[in-house]
KEDOGU-516640 format. One record per atom (N, C-alpha, C): x, y, z; residue number from 1; atom name; residue in one letter. Coordinates in steps of 0.001 Angstrom, whole numbers, plus 500000, padded with zeros to 6 digits. Example, Ala and Ser with C-alpha at 12.3 -4.5 7.8 and 13.67 -1.06 7.14 Angstrom:
<recs>
REC    east   north      up  seq  atom  type
REC  513190  494310  507800    1     N     A
REC  512300  495500  507800    1    CA     A
REC  513200  496700  507800    1     C     A
REC  512850  497750  507080    2     N     S
REC  513670  498940  507140    2    CA     S
REC  512900  500030  507870    2     C     S
</recs>
This chain:
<recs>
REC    east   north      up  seq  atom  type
REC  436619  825323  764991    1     N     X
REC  436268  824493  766125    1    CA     X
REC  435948  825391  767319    1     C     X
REC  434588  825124  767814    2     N     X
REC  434762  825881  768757    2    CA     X
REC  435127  825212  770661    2     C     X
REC  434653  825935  771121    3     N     X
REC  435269  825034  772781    3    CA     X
REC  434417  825222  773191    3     C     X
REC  433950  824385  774408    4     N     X
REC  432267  823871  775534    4    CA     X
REC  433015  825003  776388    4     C     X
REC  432109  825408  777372    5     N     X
REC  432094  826326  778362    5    CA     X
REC  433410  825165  779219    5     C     X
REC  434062  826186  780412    6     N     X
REC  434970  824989  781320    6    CA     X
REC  433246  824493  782618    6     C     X
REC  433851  823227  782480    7     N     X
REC  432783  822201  783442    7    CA     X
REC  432986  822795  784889    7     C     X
REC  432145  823163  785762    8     N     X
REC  431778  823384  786734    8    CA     X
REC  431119  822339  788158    8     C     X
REC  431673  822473  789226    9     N     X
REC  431157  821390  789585    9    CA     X
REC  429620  821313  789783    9     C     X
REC  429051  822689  789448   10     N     X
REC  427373  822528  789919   10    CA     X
REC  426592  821661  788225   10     C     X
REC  427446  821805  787151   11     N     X
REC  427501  820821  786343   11    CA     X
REC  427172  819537  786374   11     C     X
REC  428056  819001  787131   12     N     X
REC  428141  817571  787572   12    CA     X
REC  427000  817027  788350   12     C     X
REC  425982  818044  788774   13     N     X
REC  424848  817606  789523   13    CA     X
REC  423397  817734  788946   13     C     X
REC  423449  818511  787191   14     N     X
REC  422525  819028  786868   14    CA     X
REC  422815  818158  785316   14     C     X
REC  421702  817581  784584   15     N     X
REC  421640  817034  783641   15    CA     X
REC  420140  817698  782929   15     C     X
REC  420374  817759  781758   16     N     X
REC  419341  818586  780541   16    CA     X
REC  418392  817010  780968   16     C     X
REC  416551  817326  780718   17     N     X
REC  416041  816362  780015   17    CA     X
REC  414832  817214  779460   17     C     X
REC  414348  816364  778312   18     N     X
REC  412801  817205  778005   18    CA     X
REC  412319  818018  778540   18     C     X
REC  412184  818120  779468   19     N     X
REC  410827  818626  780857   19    CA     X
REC  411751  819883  781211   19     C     X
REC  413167  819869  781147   20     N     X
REC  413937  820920  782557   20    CA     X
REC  415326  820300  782425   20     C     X
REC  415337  820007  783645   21     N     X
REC  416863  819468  784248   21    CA     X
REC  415953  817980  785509   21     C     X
REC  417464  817563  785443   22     N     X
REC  417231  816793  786517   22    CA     X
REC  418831  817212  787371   22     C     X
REC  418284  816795  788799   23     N     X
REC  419146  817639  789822   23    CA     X
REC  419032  816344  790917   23     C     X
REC  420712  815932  791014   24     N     X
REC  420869  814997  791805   24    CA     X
REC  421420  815518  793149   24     C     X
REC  420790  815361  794130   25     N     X
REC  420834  815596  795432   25    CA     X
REC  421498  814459  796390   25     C     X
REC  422552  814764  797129   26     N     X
REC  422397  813991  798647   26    CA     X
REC  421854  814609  800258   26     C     X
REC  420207  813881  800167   27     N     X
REC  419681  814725  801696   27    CA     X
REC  420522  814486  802990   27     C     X
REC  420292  815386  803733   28     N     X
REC  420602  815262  805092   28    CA     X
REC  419449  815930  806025   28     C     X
REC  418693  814799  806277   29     N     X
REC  417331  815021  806923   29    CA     X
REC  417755  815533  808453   29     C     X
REC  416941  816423  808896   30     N     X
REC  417204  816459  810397   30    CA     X
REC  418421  817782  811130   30     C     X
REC  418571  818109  809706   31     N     X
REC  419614  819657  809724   31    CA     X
REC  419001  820955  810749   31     C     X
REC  419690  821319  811111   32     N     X
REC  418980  822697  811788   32    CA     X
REC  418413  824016  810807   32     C     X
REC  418522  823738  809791   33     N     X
REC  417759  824696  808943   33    CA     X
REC  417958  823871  807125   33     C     X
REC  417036  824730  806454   34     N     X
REC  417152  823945  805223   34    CA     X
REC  417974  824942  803969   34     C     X
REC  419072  824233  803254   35     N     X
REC  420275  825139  802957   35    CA     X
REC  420878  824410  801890   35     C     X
REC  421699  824898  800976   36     N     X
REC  422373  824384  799978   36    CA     X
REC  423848  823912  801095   36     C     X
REC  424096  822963  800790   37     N     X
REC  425831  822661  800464   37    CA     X
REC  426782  822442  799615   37     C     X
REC  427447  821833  799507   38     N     X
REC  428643  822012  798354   38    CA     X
REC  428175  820700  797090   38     C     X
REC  428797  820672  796521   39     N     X
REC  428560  819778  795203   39    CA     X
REC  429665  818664  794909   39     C     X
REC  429151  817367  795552   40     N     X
REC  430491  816688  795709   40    CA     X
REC  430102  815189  795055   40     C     X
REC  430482  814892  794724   41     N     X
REC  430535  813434  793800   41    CA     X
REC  429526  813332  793196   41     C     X
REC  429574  815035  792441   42     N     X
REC  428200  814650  791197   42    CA     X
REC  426726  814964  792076   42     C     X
REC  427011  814881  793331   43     N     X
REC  425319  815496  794083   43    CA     X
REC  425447  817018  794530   43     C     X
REC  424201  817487  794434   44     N     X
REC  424448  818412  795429   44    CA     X
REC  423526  818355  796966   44     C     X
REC  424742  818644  798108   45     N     X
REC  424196  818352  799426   45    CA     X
REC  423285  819721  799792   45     C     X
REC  421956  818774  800164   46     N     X
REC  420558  820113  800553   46    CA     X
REC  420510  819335  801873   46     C     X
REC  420616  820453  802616   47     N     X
REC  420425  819708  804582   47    CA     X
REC  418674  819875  804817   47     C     X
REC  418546  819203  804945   48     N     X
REC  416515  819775  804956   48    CA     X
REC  416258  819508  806830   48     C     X
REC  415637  820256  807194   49     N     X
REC  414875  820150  808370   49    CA     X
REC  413934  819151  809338   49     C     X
REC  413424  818654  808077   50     N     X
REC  412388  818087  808547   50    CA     X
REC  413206  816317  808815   50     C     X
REC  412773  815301  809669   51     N     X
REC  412971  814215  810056   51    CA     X
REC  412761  813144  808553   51     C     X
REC  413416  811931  808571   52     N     X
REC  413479  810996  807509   52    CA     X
REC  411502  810006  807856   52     C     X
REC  411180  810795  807922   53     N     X
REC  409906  809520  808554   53    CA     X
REC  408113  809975  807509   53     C     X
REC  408324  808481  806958   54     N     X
REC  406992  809118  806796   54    CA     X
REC  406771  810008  805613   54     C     X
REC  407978  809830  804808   55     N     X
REC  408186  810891  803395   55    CA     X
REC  407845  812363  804106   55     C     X
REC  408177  813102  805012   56     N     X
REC  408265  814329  805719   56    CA     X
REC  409585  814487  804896   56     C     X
REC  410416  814493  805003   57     N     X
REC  411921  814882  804142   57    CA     X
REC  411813  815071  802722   57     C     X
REC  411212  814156  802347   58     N     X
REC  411143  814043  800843   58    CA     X
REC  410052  815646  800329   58     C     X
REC  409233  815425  801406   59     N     X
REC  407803  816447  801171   59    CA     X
REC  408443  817744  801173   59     C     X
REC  409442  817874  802817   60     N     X
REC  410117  819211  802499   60    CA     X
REC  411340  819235  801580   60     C     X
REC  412221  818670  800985   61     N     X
REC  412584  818907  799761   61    CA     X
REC  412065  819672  798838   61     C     X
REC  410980  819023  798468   62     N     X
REC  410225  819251  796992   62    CA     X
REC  409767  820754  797203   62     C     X
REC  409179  821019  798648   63     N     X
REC  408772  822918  798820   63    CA     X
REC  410045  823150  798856   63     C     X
REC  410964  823212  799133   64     N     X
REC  412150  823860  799686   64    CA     X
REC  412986  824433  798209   64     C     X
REC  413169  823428  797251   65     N     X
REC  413532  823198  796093   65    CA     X
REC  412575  824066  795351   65     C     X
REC  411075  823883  795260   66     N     X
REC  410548  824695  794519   66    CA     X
REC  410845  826062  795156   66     C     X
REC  410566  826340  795795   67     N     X
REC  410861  828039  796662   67    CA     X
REC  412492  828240  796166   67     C     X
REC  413456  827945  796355   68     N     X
REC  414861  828340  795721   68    CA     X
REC  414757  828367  794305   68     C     X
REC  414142  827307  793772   69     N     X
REC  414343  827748  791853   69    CA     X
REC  413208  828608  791133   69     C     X
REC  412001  829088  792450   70     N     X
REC  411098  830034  791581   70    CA     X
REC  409576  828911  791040   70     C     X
REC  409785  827676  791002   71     N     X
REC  408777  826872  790453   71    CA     X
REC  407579  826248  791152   71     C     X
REC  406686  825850  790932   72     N     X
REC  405399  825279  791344   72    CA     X
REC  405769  824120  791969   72     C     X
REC  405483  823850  793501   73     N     X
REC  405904  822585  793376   73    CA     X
REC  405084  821276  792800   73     C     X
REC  404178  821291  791956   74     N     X
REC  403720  820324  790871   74    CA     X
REC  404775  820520  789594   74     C     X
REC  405763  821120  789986   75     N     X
REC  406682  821409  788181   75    CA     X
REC  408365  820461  788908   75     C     X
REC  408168  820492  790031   76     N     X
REC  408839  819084  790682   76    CA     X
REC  408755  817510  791149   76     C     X
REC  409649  816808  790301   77     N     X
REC  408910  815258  790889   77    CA     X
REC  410643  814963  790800   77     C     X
REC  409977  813875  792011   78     N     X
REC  411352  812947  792304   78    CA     X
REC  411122  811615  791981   78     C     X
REC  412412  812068  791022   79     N     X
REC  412034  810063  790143   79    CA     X
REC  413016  809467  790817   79     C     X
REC  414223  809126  791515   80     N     X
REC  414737  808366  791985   80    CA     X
REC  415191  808355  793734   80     C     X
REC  414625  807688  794191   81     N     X
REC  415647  807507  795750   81    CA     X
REC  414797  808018  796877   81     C     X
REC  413426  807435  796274   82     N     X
REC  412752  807539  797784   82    CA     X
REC  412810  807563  799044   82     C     X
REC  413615  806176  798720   83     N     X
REC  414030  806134  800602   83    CA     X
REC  415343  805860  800760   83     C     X
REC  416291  806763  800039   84     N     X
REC  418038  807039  800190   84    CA     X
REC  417821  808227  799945   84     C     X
REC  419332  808566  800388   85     N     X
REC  419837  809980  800743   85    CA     X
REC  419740  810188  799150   85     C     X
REC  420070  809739  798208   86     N     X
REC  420657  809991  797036   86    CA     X
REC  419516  809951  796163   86     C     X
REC  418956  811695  795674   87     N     X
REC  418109  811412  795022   87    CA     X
REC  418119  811600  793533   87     C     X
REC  417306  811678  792819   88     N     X
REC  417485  812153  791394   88    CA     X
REC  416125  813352  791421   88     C     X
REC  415860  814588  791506   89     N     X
REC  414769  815187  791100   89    CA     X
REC  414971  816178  789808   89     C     X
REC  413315  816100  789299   90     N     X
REC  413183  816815  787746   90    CA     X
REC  412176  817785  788053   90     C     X
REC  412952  819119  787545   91     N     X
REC  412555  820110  787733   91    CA     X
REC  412260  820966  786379   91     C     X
REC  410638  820837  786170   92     N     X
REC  410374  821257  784824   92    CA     X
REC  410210  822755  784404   92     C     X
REC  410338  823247  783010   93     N     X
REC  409987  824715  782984   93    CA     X
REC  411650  825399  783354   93     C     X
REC  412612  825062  783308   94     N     X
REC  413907  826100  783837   94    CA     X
REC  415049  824957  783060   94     C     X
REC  415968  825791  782367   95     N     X
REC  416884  825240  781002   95    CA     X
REC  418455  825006  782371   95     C     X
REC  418953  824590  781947   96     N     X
REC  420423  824279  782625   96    CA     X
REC  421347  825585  783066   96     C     X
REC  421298  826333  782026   97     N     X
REC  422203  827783  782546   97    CA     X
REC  421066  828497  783849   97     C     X
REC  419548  828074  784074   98     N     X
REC  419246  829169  784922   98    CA     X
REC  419241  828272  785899   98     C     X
REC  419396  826868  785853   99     N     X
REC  419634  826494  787268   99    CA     X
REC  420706  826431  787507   99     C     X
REC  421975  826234  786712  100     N     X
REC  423575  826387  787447  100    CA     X
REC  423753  827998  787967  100     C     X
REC  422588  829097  787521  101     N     X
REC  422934  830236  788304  101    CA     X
REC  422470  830452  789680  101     C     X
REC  421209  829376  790016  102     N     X
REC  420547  829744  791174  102    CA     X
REC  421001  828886  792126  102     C     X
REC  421783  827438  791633  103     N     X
REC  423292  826606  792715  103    CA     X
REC  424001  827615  792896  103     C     X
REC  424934  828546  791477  104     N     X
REC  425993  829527  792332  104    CA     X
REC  425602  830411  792744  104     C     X
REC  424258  831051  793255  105     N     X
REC  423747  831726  793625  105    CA     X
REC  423655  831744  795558  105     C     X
REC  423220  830775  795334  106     N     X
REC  423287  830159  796917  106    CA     X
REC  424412  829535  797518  106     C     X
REC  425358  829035  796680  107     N     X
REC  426703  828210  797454  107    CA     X
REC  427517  829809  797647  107     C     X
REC  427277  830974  797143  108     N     X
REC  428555  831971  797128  108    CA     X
REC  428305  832777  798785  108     C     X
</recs>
């Protein structure tokens, strides 16, 4: 028998699908700079810069996100939570171990 790796909380925010991962976020539009935060009820908190108006937040997400994991931002789409804090985005082309390194990469 063997044993799963121990669960991590950047775990709890990152789920395998076809494409990549999907990576559940809670925004905080309107931050003084754009930054990882901690990983708390299964999201992880990204403070983004830009204002909630007008999908401006959502827009800088998606660069912000692609620029931290290395990817195109056409290899990012946000399938859930347009207009809530709470999103769901899928980030294609990158397996689960290289994105739980580039969360503990930035939270350390």
């Amino acid at each position: 028998m063997t044993s799963s790796p121990p669960s991590t909380s950047e775990d709890s925010c990152l789920a395998g699908c076809p494409a990549g991962v999907r990576l559940r976020v809670r925004a905080q539009p309107r931050a003084s700079r754009n930054q990882f935060g901690a990983v708390i009820e299964g999201e992880l908190r990204v403070q983004i810069a830009a204002p909630p108006v007008d999908a401006t937040a959502n827009v800088e997400l998606i660069r912000f996100l692609s620029k931290v994991f290395s990817r195109p931002k056409s290899a990012l789409r946000l399938v859930r939570g347009e207009r809530s804090r709470h999103k769901t985005i899928e980030i294609e082309g990158i397996d689960l171990d290289s994105a739980r390194r580039v969360i503990q990469a930035r939270n350390e």
